[in-house]
N, C-alpha and C positions, 0 to 999 in steps of 0.2 A: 326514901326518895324513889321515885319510881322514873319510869325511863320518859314520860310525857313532863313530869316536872324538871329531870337536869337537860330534855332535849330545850325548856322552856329556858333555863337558867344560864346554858352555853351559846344560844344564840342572843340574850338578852345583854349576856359580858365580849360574845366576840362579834356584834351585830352583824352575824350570819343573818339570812332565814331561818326559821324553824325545819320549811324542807328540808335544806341543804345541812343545816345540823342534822337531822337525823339520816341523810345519807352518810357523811363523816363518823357520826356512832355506830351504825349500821358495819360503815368497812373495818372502823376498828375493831368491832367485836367478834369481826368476821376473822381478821385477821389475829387476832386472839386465839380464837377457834381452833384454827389452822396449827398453828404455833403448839397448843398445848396437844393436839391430835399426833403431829410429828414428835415432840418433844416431851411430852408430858409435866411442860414447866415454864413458865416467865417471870419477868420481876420488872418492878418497876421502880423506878432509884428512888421514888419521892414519894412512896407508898403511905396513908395518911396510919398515924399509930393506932392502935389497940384503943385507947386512953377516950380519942374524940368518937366514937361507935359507940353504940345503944344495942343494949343487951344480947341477941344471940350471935350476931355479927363482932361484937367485942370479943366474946369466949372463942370463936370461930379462927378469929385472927392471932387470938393469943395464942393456940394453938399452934397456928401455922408460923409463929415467929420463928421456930428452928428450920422451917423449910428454906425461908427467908435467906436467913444468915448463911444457909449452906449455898445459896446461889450466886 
């Protein structure tokens, strides 16, 4: 998915704009940034499994499950 189709997809389900969705993505990942720069770590409680991901994003995750579970 690329960042023009979920800005397409989040304003289509939360009848944002599409502007105004991608300034909402824009701050979140901004604030992401942030986050991992001071902290070198985030979680997200509702983080999608391993299982629904396509190939190197699956192995990717599955990987990172112990990071996960230690947060």
């Amino acid at each position: 998915m690329t960042k023009a189709e979920l800005i397409a997809q989040v304003a289509a389900e939360t009848e944002l704009t599409k502007v105004d969705t991608r300034r909402v993505l824009d701050s979140v990942m901004s604030c992401l940034t942030k986050a991992l720069k001071k902290e070198s770590r985030f979680a997200l409680p509702e983080q999608v499994p391993p299982a629904l991901m396509a190939g190197s994003a699956a192995r990717a995750a599955a990987g990172a499950g112990a990071f996960f579970r230690a947060i």
